[in-house]
N, C-alpha and C positions, 0 to 999 in steps of 0.2 A: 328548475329554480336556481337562479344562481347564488354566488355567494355573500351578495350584499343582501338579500333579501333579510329583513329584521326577524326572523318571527321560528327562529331556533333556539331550542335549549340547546345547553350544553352538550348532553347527551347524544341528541338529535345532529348537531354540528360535527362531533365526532364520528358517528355513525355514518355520514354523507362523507365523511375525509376516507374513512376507513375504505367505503362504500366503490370508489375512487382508487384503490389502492396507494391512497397518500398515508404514508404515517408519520411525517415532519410537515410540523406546522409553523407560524410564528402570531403571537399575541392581536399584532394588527388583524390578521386573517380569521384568528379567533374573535376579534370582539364584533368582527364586519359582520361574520356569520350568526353571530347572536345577539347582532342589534342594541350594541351595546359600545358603541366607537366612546363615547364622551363619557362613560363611567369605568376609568381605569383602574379604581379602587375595587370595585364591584369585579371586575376581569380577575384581577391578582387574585381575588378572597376564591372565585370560584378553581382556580385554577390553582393553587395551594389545595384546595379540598379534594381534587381529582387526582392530584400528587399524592395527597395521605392517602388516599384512597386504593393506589398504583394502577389506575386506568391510562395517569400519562406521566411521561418521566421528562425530566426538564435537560437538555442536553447542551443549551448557550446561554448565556447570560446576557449577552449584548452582542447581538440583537437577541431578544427574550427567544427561544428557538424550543420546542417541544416533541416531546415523541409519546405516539400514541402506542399503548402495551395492550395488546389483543389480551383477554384472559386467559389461552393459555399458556401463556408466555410470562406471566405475571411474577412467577415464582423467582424468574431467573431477571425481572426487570427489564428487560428489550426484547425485543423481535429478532432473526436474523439480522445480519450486517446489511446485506444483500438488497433488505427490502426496503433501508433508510439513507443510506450512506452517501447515495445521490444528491437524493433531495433535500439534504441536510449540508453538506458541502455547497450547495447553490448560495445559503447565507453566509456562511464562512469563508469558504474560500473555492469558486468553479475550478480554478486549473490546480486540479488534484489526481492522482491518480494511484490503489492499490498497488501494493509495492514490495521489493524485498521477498522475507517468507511467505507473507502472506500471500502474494502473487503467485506465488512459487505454489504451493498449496492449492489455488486457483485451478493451474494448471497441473496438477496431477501430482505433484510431488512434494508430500507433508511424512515428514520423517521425523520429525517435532512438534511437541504440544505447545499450541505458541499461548504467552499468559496476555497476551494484546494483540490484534489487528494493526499492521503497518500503514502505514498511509504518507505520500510523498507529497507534499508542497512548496511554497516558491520558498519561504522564507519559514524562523522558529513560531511555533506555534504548542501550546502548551497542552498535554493529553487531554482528549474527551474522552468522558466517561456517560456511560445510557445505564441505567442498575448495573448487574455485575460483569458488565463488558466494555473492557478500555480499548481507544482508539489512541498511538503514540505516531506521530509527525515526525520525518526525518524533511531535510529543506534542500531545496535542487531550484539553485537559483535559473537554469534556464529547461524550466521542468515542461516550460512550451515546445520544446521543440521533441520531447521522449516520446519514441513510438508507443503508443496503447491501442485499448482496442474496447470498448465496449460491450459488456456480459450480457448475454440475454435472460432472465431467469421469471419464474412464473409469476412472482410479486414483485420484482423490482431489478435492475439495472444500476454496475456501478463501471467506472472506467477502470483499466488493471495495465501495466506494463505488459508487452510482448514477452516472451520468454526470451529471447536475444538481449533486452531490455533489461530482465530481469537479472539474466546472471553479470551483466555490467555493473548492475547497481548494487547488487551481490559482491562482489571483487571491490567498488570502489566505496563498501561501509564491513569490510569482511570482520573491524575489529570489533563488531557491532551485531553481527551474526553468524558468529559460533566457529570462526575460521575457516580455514582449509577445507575442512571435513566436510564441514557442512554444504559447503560451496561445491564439494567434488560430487555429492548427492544428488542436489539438485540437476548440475551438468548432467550427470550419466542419465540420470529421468529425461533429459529433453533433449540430448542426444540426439534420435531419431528422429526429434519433429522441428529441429534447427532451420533454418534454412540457411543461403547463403547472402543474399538479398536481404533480408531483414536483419541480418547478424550486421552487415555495412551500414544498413541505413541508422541501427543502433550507436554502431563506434562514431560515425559522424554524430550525430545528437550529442554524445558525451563530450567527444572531442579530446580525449585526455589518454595520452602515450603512455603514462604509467599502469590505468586501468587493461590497457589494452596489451602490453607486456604483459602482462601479470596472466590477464584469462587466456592469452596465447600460449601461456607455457602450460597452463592447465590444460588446457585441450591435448597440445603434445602428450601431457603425461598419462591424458587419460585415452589417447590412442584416439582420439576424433578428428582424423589428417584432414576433412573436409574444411572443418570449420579453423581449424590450425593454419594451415594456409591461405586462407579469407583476412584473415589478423595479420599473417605475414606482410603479405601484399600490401594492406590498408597502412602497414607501419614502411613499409619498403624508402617510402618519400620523406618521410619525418623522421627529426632528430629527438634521436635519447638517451639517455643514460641509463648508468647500472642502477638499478632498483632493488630493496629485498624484495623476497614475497610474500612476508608473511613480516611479522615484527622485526624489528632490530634482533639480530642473533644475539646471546650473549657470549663472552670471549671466549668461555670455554667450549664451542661448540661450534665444529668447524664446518666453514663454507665454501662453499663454490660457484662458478659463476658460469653460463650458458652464455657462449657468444651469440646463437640466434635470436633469442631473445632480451638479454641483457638484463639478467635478471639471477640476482642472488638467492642462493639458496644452501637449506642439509638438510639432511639423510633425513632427519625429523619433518622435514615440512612432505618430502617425499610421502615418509610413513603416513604422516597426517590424509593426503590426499587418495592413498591408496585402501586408510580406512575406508573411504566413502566410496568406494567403487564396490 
Protein backbone atom coordinates (compact mmCIF):
# COMPACT_ATOMS: atom_id res chain seq x y z
CA UNK A 1 0.00 0.00 0.00
CA UNK A 2 1.63 3.14 -0.57
CA UNK A 3 1.65 6.29 0.89
CA UNK A 4 -0.92 8.29 -0.76
CA UNK A 5 -3.43 5.69 -0.13
CA UNK A 6 -6.45 7.63 1.96
CA UNK A 7 -7.63 5.24 4.45
CA UNK A 8 -4.93 5.42 7.52
CA UNK A 9 -5.34 6.49 10.93
CA UNK A 10 -3.15 8.18 12.63
CA UNK A 11 -1.91 5.42 14.42
CA UNK A 12 -2.04 3.08 11.70
CA UNK A 13 0.22 5.83 9.43
CA UNK A 14 2.73 5.71 12.22
CA UNK A 15 2.92 2.25 12.72
CA UNK A 16 3.71 1.86 8.71
CA UNK A 17 6.60 4.75 9.27
CA UNK A 18 7.80 2.85 12.24
CA UNK A 19 7.19 -0.33 10.50
CA UNK A 20 9.82 0.96 7.70
CA UNK A 21 12.28 2.07 10.16
CA UNK A 22 11.49 5.72 9.40
CA UNK A 23 11.18 7.91 12.52
CA UNK A 24 11.30 11.39 10.72
CA UNK A 25 8.43 12.53 9.10
CA UNK A 26 7.17 15.79 7.72
CA UNK A 27 3.36 17.06 7.91
CA UNK A 28 2.79 16.69 4.00
CA UNK A 29 3.73 13.08 4.33
CA UNK A 30 1.50 12.76 7.30
CA UNK A 31 -1.49 14.09 5.93
CA UNK A 32 -0.88 12.08 2.40
CA UNK A 33 -0.89 9.07 4.58
CA UNK A 34 -4.18 9.73 6.29
CA UNK A 35 -6.00 11.22 3.64
CA UNK A 36 -6.22 14.17 4.77
CA UNK A 37 -3.96 16.68 2.34
CA UNK A 38 -6.82 19.57 2.23
CA UNK A 39 -7.77 19.49 6.10
CA UNK A 40 -4.77 21.23 7.56
CA UNK A 41 -6.47 22.35 10.62
CA UNK A 42 -7.69 18.84 11.25
CA UNK A 43 -3.62 17.54 10.59
CA UNK A 44 -2.22 20.16 13.32
CA UNK A 45 -5.15 19.29 16.09
CA UNK A 46 -4.34 15.52 15.47
CA UNK A 47 -0.76 16.04 15.60
CA UNK A 48 -0.59 18.45 18.87
CA UNK A 49 -2.74 15.41 20.44
CA UNK A 50 0.09 12.81 19.64
CA UNK A 51 2.56 15.51 20.86
CA UNK A 52 0.63 15.68 24.31
CA UNK A 53 0.52 12.41 24.20
CA UNK A 54 4.58 11.87 23.60
CA UNK A 55 4.05 9.28 20.74
CA UNK A 56 5.67 12.07 18.45
CA UNK A 57 8.05 14.99 19.21
CA UNK A 58 8.14 17.92 16.93
CA UNK A 59 11.80 18.47 15.81
CA UNK A 60 11.49 21.62 12.81
CA UNK A 61 9.33 24.06 12.57
CA UNK A 62 9.66 25.08 8.95
CA UNK A 63 9.30 22.69 7.30
CA UNK A 64 6.80 21.18 10.17
CA UNK A 65 9.40 18.06 10.61
CA UNK A 66 8.44 15.25 13.28
CA UNK A 67 9.81 12.40 15.09
CA UNK A 68 8.25 9.50 16.04
CA UNK A 69 9.18 8.20 20.13
CA UNK A 70 8.76 4.36 20.18
CA UNK A 71 7.36 3.71 23.86
CA UNK A 72 10.10 2.90 25.28
CA UNK A 73 11.83 5.68 24.70
CA UNK A 74 9.12 7.90 25.78
CA UNK A 75 10.57 8.89 29.21
CA UNK A 76 13.66 10.28 27.77
CA UNK A 77 11.50 11.87 24.66
CA UNK A 78 13.68 10.70 21.42
CA UNK A 79 15.01 7.56 20.18
CA UNK A 80 18.80 7.28 19.60
CA UNK A 81 20.47 9.83 17.47
CA UNK A 82 21.62 7.13 15.25
CA UNK A 83 18.04 6.11 14.14
CA UNK A 84 16.90 9.96 13.12
CA UNK A 85 19.67 12.09 12.34
CA UNK A 86 19.71 11.17 8.84
CA UNK A 87 16.54 11.40 7.85
CA UNK A 88 15.85 14.49 9.58
CA UNK A 89 18.98 16.46 8.16
CA UNK A 90 17.50 15.47 4.61
CA UNK A 91 14.82 18.58 5.41
CA UNK A 92 17.18 20.70 7.09
CA UNK A 93 20.17 20.48 5.71
CA UNK A 94 21.82 17.04 3.30
CA UNK A 95 25.48 18.19 3.60
CA UNK A 96 25.94 17.38 7.17
CA UNK A 97 28.09 15.53 8.82
CA UNK A 98 28.68 14.19 12.86
CA UNK A 99 31.51 15.93 14.05
CA UNK A 100 33.99 17.15 16.71
CA UNK A 101 33.45 14.89 20.08
CA UNK A 102 30.75 13.50 19.00
CA UNK A 103 32.66 11.78 16.05
CA UNK A 104 35.29 11.23 18.30
CA UNK A 105 32.96 9.20 20.54
CA UNK A 106 31.85 7.38 17.24
CA UNK A 107 34.93 6.18 16.81
CA UNK A 108 35.98 4.88 20.00
CA UNK A 109 37.16 7.56 22.05
CA UNK A 110 34.42 9.37 24.60
CA UNK A 111 36.45 10.53 27.57
CA UNK A 112 33.59 13.16 28.19
CA UNK A 113 29.93 13.22 28.99
CA UNK A 114 29.08 15.36 26.19
CA UNK A 115 25.42 17.53 27.17
CA UNK A 116 24.78 17.79 23.09
CA UNK A 117 25.52 15.90 19.98
CA UNK A 118 27.89 17.88 17.61
CA UNK A 119 26.78 18.24 14.18
CA UNK A 120 28.78 20.09 11.24
CA UNK A 121 27.08 22.22 8.47
CA UNK A 122 27.74 24.73 5.71
CA UNK A 123 26.50 27.71 7.46
CA UNK A 124 24.83 28.97 11.38
CA UNK A 125 22.23 27.12 12.21
CA UNK A 126 20.36 27.20 15.54
CA UNK A 127 20.31 23.92 18.21
CA UNK A 128 17.68 21.15 17.49
CA UNK A 129 16.27 19.75 20.25
CA UNK A 130 14.01 16.01 19.96
CA UNK A 131 12.75 15.79 24.19
CA UNK A 132 15.71 15.70 26.24
CA UNK A 133 18.52 15.45 23.57
CA UNK A 134 20.10 18.58 21.85
CA UNK A 135 21.77 18.59 18.61
CA UNK A 136 24.33 22.08 18.45
CA UNK A 137 25.70 23.00 14.73
CA UNK A 138 29.17 24.15 14.25
CA UNK A 139 29.38 25.81 10.30
CA UNK A 140 32.31 24.64 7.73
CA UNK A 141 31.60 26.54 4.93
CA UNK A 142 33.23 24.16 2.44
CA UNK A 143 31.95 21.13 4.57
CA UNK A 144 31.60 19.40 0.70
CA UNK A 145 34.59 18.70 0.34
CA UNK A 146 35.34 16.87 4.44
CA UNK A 147 36.18 13.39 4.21
CA UNK A 148 33.24 11.22 6.10
CA UNK A 149 32.24 8.02 5.90
CA UNK A 150 28.81 6.49 6.53
CA UNK A 151 27.64 4.33 9.83
CA UNK A 152 26.04 1.29 9.45
CA UNK A 153 23.79 0.56 12.43
CA UNK A 154 20.72 -1.79 12.87
CA UNK A 155 17.95 1.10 12.79
CA UNK A 156 19.55 3.68 11.10
CA UNK A 157 22.50 5.37 9.39
CA UNK A 158 24.18 8.86 9.86
CA UNK A 159 27.28 10.43 8.04
CA UNK A 160 30.41 11.21 10.74
CA UNK A 161 33.97 12.60 9.85
CA UNK A 162 37.04 10.38 9.31
CA UNK A 163 39.17 10.30 12.31
CA UNK A 164 41.98 12.28 10.42
CA UNK A 165 39.01 14.55 9.81
CA UNK A 166 38.05 14.54 13.09
CA UNK A 167 41.09 15.74 14.95
CA UNK A 168 41.60 18.62 12.20
CA UNK A 169 38.29 19.88 13.14
CA UNK A 170 39.22 19.17 16.74
CA UNK A 171 42.50 21.60 16.35
CA UNK A 172 40.62 24.12 14.18
CA UNK A 173 37.42 24.78 16.99
CA UNK A 174 39.97 23.45 20.19
CA UNK A 175 38.67 26.75 22.01
CA UNK A 176 35.41 25.07 21.72
CA UNK A 177 36.33 21.59 22.81
CA UNK A 178 37.98 21.37 26.04
CA UNK A 179 41.66 22.52 24.66
CA UNK A 180 44.80 20.78 24.50
CA UNK A 181 43.80 17.98 26.66
CA UNK A 182 41.16 17.03 25.30
CA UNK A 183 42.43 17.02 21.75
CA UNK A 184 45.66 14.96 23.00
CA UNK A 185 42.90 12.19 24.16
CA UNK A 186 41.33 11.84 21.33
CA UNK A 187 44.83 11.76 19.19
CA UNK A 188 46.47 8.83 21.36
CA UNK A 189 42.81 6.90 20.89
CA UNK A 190 43.28 7.00 17.12
CA UNK A 191 46.86 6.78 16.95
CA UNK A 192 47.00 3.31 15.78
CA UNK A 193 44.10 3.50 13.34
CA UNK A 194 45.50 6.78 11.54
CA UNK A 195 46.42 6.42 8.37
CA UNK A 196 48.63 8.32 6.23
CA UNK A 197 46.45 8.62 3.09
CA UNK A 198 43.44 9.79 4.86
CA UNK A 199 45.45 12.20 7.18
CA UNK A 200 46.43 14.17 3.38
CA UNK A 201 43.35 13.70 1.94
CA UNK A 202 41.91 15.56 5.34
CA UNK A 203 44.62 18.49 5.42
CA UNK A 204 43.79 19.09 1.69
CA UNK A 205 39.81 19.34 2.40
CA UNK A 206 40.67 21.99 5.30
CA UNK A 207 43.31 23.52 3.42
CA UNK A 208 44.35 25.81 6.38
CA UNK A 209 48.46 26.00 7.46
CA UNK A 210 47.67 27.09 10.90
CA UNK A 211 45.31 24.01 11.64
CA UNK A 212 48.01 21.88 10.31
CA UNK A 213 50.99 23.51 12.35
CA UNK A 214 49.19 23.21 15.17
CA UNK A 215 48.12 19.04 14.93
CA UNK A 216 51.84 18.71 13.63
CA UNK A 217 53.31 19.71 16.59
CA UNK A 218 50.77 17.68 18.54
CA UNK A 219 51.75 14.60 16.91
CA UNK A 220 55.42 15.48 17.60
CA UNK A 221 54.81 15.75 21.17
CA UNK A 222 52.76 12.91 21.42
CA UNK A 223 55.52 10.78 19.72
CA UNK A 224 53.23 9.69 16.54
CA UNK A 225 56.51 10.33 14.02
CA UNK A 226 54.25 8.73 11.31
CA UNK A 227 51.62 11.01 11.10
CA UNK A 228 54.17 14.09 12.22
CA UNK A 229 55.84 13.66 9.21
CA UNK A 230 52.85 13.35 6.75
CA UNK A 231 51.98 17.17 8.05
CA UNK A 232 55.62 18.08 7.72
CA UNK A 233 55.72 17.14 4.20
CA UNK A 234 52.10 18.35 3.30
CA UNK A 235 53.41 22.00 4.98
CA UNK A 236 56.93 21.59 3.24
CA UNK A 237 55.56 23.77 0.02
CA UNK A 238 53.49 26.38 1.95
CA UNK A 239 54.02 29.59 3.57
CA UNK A 240 53.66 30.33 7.49
CA UNK A 241 53.91 31.91 10.10
CA UNK A 242 54.49 31.79 13.83
CA UNK A 243 51.27 30.58 15.40
CA UNK A 244 50.34 30.12 19.24
CA UNK A 245 48.87 26.91 20.02
CA UNK A 246 46.69 27.12 22.12
CA UNK A 247 45.34 31.02 23.35
CA UNK A 248 47.27 34.01 23.32
CA UNK A 249 49.81 33.39 26.28
CA UNK A 250 49.52 35.89 28.83
CA UNK A 251 52.85 38.12 29.66
CA UNK A 252 53.68 36.55 32.52
CA UNK A 253 54.13 33.17 31.12
CA UNK A 254 56.85 32.60 29.15
CA UNK A 255 57.07 31.12 25.68
CA UNK A 256 58.91 29.57 23.16
CA UNK A 257 58.86 28.93 19.65
CA UNK A 258 59.58 25.50 17.43
CA UNK A 259 61.31 26.23 14.28
CA UNK A 260 59.78 23.07 12.61
CA UNK A 261 56.79 23.83 13.13
CA UNK A 262 56.44 27.52 13.72
CA UNK A 263 54.42 27.39 16.48
CA UNK A 264 54.44 29.06 19.88
CA UNK A 265 54.21 27.69 22.89
CA UNK A 266 54.86 26.91 27.29
CA UNK A 267 55.61 24.71 29.58
CA UNK A 268 51.66 24.70 30.31
CA UNK A 269 50.36 23.94 27.10
CA UNK A 270 53.14 20.99 27.08
CA UNK A 271 51.54 19.93 30.62
CA UNK A 272 48.11 20.36 29.24
CA UNK A 273 48.79 17.88 26.25
CA UNK A 274 50.77 15.45 28.28
CA UNK A 275 47.66 15.23 30.60
CA UNK A 276 45.85 13.63 27.90
CA UNK A 277 48.18 10.94 27.10
Amino acid sequence: MSETTPSKTAEEALAELQGRARYVFDVETFASMTGRKDNAHGIRITLKRLETRGVVTSVHKRPMVYLIVPAEYRAYGAPPLSWWLHDAMQFLEPQYYVCLHSAARYWGSSHYALQADQVMVSGYRTPLRAGKRQVVFTARTDISDAPIVRTRGEKGAYLVSTREATLLDLMRHRSKVGGLESIARVARDFGPHLTQSELVRALDAMGQVAVAQRIGFLFDVLKLDGMAEVVEKWLSPRARTARSLAEPLPDTLASMTTSKWGIIYSTRDIDEIKEGQ
